[in-house]
N, C-alpha and C positions, 0 to 999 in steps of 0.2 A: 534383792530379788524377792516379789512376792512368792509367800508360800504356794500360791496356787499357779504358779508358774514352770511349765515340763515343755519341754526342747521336744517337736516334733519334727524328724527327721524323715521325708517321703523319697522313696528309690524304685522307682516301677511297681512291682510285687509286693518291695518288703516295707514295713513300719517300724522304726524305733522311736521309741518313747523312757524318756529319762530325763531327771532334773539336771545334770551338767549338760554342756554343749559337744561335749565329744561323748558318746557313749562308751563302758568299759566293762565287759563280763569278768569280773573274778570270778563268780561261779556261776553254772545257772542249769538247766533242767530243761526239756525238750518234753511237747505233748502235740498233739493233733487234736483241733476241734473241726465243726462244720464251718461250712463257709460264709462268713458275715460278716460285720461291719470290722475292719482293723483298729480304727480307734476305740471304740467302746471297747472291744475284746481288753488290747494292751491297757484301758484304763480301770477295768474291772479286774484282770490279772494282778495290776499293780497294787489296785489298791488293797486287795486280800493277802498279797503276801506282805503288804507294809503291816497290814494287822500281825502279823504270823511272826514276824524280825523285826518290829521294832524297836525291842532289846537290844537290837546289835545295834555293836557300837560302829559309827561312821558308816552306818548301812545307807545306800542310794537306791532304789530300785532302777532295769533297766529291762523294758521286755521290746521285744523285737516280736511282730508279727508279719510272716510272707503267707501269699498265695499258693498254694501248692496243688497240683489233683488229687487230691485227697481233702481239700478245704483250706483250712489255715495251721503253719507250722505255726505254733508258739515256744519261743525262746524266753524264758522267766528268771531273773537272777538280777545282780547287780554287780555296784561297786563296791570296793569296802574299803573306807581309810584309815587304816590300820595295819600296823606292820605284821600283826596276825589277827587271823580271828577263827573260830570253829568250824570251816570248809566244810567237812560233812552232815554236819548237825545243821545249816543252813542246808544243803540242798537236800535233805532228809523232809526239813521241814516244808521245801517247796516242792517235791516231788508228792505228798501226801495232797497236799494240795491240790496240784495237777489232775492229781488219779481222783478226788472225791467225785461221784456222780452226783452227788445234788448240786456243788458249785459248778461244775462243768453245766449242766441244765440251767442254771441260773446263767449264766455266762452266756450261754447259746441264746437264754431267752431275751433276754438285755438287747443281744448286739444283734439282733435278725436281722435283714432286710426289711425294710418295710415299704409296701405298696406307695406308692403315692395317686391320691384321688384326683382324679379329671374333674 
């Protein structure tokens, strides 16, 4: 499988994006942004929390984006293949993430909507 190869899963509202074909949260972390693009969002998500674990061992990333009124839920976490691994220290570290307001900005600014010219 090419590395740059991620399983996009479309169901109405929600977006899951993950390199296996079945998605699988062993842990994950819940935030609310504005409403914008769901794939940019889950591939800017992903890719910052790959920065953040990718120390861990048998770490998958797996982010799940829906529509919601309030904008978009973002679901952030993965899989992990490993018969253990530091469960709170991983959602510790994706939860800071979440909460930072400069990557949340940056993340809004990435995935806006954008006009399309006539």
């Amino acid at each position: 499988m090419p590395r740059d190869h991620w399983n996009i899963d479309i169901d109405g509202d929600k977006l899951i994006l993950s390199r296996n074909p079945v998605a699988r949260f062993d842990f994950f972390v819940e935030a609310t942004l504005p409403d914008a693009s769901r794939l940019r969002v889950a591939h800017q998500v992903r890719q910052d929390m790959w920065r953040r674990l990718q120390t861990l061992r048998g770490f998958s990333p797996v982010v799940e984006v829906e529509r919601c009124e309030s904008g978009l839920l973002v679901r952030a976490g993965g899989q992990i293949d490993a018969k253990r691994f530091p469960k709170r220290w991983a959602e510790k570290r994706v939860l800071a993430l979440m909460e930072c307001p400069v990557t949340r900005q940056r993340w809004a600014r990435f995935a806006a909507h954008r006009e399309v010219a006539a």
